[in-house]
C-alpha positions as a printed Julia matrix, in Angstrom:
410×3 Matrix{Float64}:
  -4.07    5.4    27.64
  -5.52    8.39   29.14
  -9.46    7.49   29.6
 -10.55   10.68   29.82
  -9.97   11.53   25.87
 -12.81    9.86   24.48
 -11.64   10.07   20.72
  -8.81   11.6    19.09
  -8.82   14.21   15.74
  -6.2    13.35   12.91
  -6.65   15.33    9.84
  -9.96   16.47    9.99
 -11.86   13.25   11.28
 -12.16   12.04   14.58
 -11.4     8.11   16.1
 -12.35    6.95   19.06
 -10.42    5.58   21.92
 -10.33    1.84   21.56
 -11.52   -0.67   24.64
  -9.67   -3.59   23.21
  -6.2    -3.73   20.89
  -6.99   -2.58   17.43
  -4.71   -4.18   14.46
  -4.75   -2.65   11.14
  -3.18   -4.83    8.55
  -2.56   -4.03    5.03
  -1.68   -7.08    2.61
   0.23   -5.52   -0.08
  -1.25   -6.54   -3.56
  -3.9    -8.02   -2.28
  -6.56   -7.92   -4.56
 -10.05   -9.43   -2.85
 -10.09  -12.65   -5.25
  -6.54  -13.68   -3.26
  -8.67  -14.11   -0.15
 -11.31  -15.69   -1.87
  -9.81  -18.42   -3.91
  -7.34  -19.13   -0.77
 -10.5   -19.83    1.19
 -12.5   -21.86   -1.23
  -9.23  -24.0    -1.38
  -9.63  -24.81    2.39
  -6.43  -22.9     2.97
  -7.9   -20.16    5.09
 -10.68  -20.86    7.65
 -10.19  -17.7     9.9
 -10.39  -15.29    7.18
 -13.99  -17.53    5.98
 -15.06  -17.21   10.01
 -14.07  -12.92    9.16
 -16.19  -13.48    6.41
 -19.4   -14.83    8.07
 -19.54  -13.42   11.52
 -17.33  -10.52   10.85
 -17.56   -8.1     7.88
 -16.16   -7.87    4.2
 -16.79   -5.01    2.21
 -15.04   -3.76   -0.58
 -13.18   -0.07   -0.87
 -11.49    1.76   -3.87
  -7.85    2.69   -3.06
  -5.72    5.59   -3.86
  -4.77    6.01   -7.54
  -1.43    5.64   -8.36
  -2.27    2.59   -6.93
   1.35    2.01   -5.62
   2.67    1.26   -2.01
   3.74    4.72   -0.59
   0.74    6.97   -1.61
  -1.45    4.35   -0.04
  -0.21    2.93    2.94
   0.16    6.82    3.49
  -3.2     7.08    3.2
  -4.2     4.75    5.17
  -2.33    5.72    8.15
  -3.55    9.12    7.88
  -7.17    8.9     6.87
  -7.28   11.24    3.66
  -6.07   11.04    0.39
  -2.51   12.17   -1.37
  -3.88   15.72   -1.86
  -3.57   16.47    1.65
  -1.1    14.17    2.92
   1.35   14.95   -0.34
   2.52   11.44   -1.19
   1.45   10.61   -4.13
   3.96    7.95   -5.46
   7.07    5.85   -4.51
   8.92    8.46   -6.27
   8.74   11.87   -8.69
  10.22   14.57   -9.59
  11.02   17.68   -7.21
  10.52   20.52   -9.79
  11.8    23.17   -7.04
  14.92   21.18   -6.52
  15.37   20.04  -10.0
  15.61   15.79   -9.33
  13.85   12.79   -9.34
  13.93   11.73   -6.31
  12.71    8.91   -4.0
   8.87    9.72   -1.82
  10.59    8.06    1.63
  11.92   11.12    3.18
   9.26   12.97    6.09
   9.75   16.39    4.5
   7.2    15.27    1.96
   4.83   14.77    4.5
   2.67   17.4     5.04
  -0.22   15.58    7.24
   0.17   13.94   10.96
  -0.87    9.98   10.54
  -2.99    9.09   13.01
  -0.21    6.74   14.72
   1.52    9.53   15.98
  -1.72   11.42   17.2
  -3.09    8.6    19.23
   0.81    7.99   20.49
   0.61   12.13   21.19
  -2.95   10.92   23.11
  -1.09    8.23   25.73
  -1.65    5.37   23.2
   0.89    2.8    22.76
   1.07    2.11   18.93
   2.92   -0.34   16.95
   3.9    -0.31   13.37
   5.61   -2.54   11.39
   6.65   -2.34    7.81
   8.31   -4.96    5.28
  10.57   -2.71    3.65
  12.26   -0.15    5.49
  11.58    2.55    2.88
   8.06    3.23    4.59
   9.55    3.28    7.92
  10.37    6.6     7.83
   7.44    8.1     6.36
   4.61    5.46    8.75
   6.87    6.57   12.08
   7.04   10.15   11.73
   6.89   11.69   15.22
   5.6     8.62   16.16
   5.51    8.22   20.07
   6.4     4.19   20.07
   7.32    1.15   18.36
   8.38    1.08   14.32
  10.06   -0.65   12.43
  10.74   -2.79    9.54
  11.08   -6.83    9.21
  14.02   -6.04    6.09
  16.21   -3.94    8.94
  14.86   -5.81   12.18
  18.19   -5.95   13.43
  19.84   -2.99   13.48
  16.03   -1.48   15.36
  17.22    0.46   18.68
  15.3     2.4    20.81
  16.38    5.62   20.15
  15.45    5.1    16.33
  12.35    2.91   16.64
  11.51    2.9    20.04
  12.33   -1.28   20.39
  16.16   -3.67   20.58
  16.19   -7.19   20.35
  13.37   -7.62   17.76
  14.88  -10.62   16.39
  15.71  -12.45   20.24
  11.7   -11.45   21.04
  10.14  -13.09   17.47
  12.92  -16.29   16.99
  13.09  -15.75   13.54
  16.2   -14.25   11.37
  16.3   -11.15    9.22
  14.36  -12.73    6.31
  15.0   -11.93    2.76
  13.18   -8.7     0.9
  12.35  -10.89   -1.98
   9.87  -13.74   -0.1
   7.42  -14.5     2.24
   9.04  -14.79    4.52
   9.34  -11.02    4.67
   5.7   -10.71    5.48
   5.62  -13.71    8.05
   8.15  -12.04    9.98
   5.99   -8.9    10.49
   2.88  -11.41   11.53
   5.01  -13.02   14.42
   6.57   -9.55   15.36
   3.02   -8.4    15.7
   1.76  -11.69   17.63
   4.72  -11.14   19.93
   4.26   -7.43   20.7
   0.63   -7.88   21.03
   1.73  -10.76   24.04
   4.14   -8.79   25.72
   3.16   -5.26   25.06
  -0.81   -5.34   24.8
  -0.46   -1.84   22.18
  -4.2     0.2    22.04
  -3.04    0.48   17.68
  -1.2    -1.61   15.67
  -0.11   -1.33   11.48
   1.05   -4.38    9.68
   2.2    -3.34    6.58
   3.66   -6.24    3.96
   5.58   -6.7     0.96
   3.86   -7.9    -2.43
   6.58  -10.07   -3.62
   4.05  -13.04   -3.61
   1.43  -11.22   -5.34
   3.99   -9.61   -7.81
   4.91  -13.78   -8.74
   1.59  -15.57   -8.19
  -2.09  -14.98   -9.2
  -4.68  -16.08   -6.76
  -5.51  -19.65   -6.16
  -2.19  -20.83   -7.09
  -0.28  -22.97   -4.2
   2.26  -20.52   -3.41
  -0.81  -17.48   -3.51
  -2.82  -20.45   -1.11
   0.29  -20.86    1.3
   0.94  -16.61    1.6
  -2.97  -16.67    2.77
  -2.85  -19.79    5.24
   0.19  -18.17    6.55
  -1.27  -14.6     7.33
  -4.93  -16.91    8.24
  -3.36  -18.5    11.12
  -1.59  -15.19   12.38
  -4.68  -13.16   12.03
  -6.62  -15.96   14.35
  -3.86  -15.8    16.78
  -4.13  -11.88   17.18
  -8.04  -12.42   17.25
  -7.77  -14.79   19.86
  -5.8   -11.96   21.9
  -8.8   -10.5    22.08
  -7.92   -7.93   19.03
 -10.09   -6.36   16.58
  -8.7    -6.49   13.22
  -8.94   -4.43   10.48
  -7.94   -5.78    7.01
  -7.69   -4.16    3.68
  -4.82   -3.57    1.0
  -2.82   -0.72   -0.57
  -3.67   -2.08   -4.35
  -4.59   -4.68   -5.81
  -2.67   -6.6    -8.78
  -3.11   -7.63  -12.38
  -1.45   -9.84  -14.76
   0.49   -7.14  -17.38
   1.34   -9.58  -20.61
  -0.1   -10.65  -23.75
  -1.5   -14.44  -24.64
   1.93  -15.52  -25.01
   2.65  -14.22  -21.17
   5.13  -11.68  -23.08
   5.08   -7.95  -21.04
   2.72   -6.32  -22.29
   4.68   -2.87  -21.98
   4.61    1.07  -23.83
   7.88    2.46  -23.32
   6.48    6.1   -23.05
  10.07    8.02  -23.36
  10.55    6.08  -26.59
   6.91    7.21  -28.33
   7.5    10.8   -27.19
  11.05   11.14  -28.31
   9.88   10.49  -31.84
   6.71   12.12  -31.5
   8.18   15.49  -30.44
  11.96   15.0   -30.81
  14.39   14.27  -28.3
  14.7    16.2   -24.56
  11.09   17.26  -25.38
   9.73   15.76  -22.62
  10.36   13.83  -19.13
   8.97   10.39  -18.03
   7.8     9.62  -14.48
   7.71    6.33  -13.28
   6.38    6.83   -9.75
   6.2     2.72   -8.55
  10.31    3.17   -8.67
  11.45    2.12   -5.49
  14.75    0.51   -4.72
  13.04   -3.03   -4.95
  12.69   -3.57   -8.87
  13.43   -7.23   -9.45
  10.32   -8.53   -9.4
   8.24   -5.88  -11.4
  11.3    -4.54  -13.43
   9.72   -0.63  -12.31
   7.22   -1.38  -14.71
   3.74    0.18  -13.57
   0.43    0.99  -15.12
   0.44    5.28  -13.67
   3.32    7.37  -15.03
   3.6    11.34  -15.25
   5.07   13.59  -18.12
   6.59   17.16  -17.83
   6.54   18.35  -21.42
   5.81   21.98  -22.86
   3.54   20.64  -25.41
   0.83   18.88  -23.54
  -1.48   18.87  -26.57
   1.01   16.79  -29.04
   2.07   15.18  -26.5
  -1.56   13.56  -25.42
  -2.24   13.1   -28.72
   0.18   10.78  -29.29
  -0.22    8.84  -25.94
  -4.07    8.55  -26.38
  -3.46    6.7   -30.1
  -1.79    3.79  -28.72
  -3.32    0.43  -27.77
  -3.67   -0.1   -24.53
  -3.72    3.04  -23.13
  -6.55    4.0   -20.38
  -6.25    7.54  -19.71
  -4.41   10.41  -20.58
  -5.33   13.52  -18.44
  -3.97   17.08  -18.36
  -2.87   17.53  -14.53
  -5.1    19.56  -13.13
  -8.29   17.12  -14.36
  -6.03   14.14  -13.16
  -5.15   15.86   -9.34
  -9.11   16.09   -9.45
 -10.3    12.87  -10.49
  -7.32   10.92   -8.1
  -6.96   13.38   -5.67
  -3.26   14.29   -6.2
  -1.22   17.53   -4.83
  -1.26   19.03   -8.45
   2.12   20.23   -7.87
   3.67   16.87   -7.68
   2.43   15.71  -11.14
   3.71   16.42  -14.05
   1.51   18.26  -16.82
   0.22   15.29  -18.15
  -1.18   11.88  -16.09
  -0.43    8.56  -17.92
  -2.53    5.69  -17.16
  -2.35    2.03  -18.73
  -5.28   -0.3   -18.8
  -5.61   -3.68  -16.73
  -3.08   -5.78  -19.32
  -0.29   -3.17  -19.61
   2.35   -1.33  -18.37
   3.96    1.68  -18.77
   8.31    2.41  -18.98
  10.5     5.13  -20.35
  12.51    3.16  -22.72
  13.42   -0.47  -23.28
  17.03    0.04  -22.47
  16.64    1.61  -18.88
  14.32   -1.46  -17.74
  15.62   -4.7   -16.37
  13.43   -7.62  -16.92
  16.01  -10.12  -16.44
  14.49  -10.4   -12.6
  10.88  -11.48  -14.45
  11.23  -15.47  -13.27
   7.2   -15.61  -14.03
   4.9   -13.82  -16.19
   4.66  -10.04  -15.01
   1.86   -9.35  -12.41
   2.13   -5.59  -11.94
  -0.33   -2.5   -10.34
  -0.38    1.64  -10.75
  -3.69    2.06  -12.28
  -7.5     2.01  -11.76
  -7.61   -1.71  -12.98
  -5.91   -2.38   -9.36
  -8.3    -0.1    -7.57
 -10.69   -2.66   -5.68
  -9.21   -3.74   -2.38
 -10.83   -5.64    0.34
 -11.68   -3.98    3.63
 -12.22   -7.38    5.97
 -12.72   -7.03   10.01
 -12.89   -9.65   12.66
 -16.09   -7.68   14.04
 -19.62   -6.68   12.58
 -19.5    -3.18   11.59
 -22.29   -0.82   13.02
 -23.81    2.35   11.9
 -22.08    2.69    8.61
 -23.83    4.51    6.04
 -25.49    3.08    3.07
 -24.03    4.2     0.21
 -20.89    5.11    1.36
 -18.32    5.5    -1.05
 -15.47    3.33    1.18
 -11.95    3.77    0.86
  -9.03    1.76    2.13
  -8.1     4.89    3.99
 -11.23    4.15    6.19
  -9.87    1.61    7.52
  -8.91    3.09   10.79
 -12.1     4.97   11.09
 -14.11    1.49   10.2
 -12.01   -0.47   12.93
 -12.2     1.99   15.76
 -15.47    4.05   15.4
 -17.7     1.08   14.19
 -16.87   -2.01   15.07
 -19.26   -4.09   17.49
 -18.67   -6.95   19.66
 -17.62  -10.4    18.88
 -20.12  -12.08   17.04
């Protein structure tokens, strides 16, 4: 990397050029009481050295607190307002559809991957699922790709070949861990061969979507990323960890979903065709949360009778007109519909019972989408330095944590 560029802009904020490897990971669902009941069960004692000679703060992410808003945030340092993303899907009003967010010409912000790669950086990202592939390597001047399509990378498409002859593992699954190891050992690999300036790790929550913390399968996910993490540390990388939303169990005492099927109350509220239901954690990977999510948007003429009836039912959080909701979450306003739908920490929200298949549900539904799943943990390998008290910290700060204030080795 060229030394003479001492730190590079991306969207209004500036990072400086890093004298060792920098790895940002983001642990999908990862709420901060995974990482603390793995390590009190003797399952992680890397992420308990992070703890005590390193730093661990806590940060609020992005609500709709659902993958593609926030590892979009993340990788560009502000929130969905400027960057545009602000679910895993919505409706394009312009071009009349609902549509999935994976596609570039959503984007309307660089990330800061491509900038440092524009800078003479080499970067690495790495993604579970290939629908962030697109949006995390856009213009992106080196290595991406995902662990679900790991053998069909090239380098014309994401700058690497033979990912799965360089990690020794086989195109894993999307629905296990194994998903998320493979992106661990791709890292560890590249990080050996390659020696990048900026890495992204970005999992799947398939784990956290089936397991609440401290149980054995939670406690085997965390040793597994605990002895990856020590491996990159002991390349001499500084790591940056923190999480695109947390996760929260969604069902009543008798582990039932707990669920409001949204199309359902408006249809009878206001009559049929009256109004359109958003369900913006729709991705193509539904089996283990049934596209059941705690955010949802309405389009609907009647925003009034419309709220009214949403704000009467149990469970219910928040219903906010769209401009006070693009305010208070920092959303483009014109990607939301006119009303903001948000359930509370035990429920989720559909369209209607028919259109939703639970039959995937193997466990009690652990879901995410709203302010419930907000707290995320931001964990580095390093002591932080001249961050200001008071801060307001964000898991989009990541970046800015791991490269403009972390120290030396403790």
């Amino acid at each position: 990397m060229n030394s003479r560029v001492e730190t590079i802009e991306a969207n209004g904020r500036h990072y400086a050029r890093p004298q060792a490897p920098v790895v940002v990971v983001c642990v999908d669902g990862c709420e901060p009481d995974y990482i603390t009941q793995a390590i009190q069960a003797g399952a992680a004692p890397f992420l308990k050295r992070m703890l005590e000679k390193g730093t661990s703060l806590i940060g609020d992410c992005v609500v709709p607190s659902f993958t593609n808003p926030n590892n979009v945030s993340i990788v560009t340092g502000v929130p969905p307002s400027v960057h545009g993303i602000c679910g895993n899907y919505f409706y394009d009003v312009a071009g009349d559809r609902e549509v999935m967010m994976n596609d570039p010409e959503f984007l309307r912000a660089p990330t800061i991957l491509a900038k440092f790669g524009d800078a003479g950086a080499k970067v690495v990202a790495i993604t579970a699922k290939d629908k962030l592939r697109t949006l995390l390597g856009h213009k992106l001047k080196g290595i991406c790709f995902s662990a679900e399509k790991s053998d069909q990378a090239t380098v014309a498409e994401c700058g690497i070949d033979n990912v799965l002859e360089l990690v020794g593992k086989p195109v894993p699954s999307v629905y296990s861990a194994e998903l998320s190891e493979f992106i661990f050992a791709a890292g560890v690999k590249l990080l050996e061969t390659q020696r990048p300036d900026l890495m992204y790790l970005s999992t799947t929550d398939y784990v956290q979507h089936k397991c609440a913390p401290g149980t054995p399968e939670a406690n085997a996910f965390y040793a597994m990323l605990n002895g990856y993490l020590e491996q990159l540390d002991a390349l001499g990388a500084v790591i940056g960890v923190t999480a695109d939303h947390g996760m929260s169990p969604k069902t009543d005492a008798a582990g039932r979903p707990r669920v409001i099927y949204l199309q359902q109350v408006l249809d009878a509220a206001l009559g049929e065709g009256q109004a359109r239901v958003i369900l913006p954690i729709t991705d193509p990977y539904v089996v283990h949360h049934g596209a059941l999510g705690s955010f949802a948007t309405v389009y609907v003429a009647d925003a009034a009778r419309a709220r009214d009836a949403l704000q009467a039912l149990p469970g219910m959080e928040l219903v906010l007109p769209r401009d006070e909701a693009a305010r208070r979450f920092e959303l483009p306003p014109e990607r939301i519909g006119d009303l903001v739908v948000v359930g509370d920490h035990l429920t989720v929200l559909g369209t209607s019972a028919a259109r939703h298949d639970l039959s995937g549900l193997t466990v009690p539904l652990r879901s995410h989408g709203g302010i419930s799943e907000q707290k995320v943990p931001l964990l580095f390998n390093r002591p932080l330095q001249g961050v200001a008290p008071g801060r307001r910290l964000r898991n989009f700060d990541v970046f800015d944590l791991a490269l403009n204030h972390a120290g030396p080795p403790a």
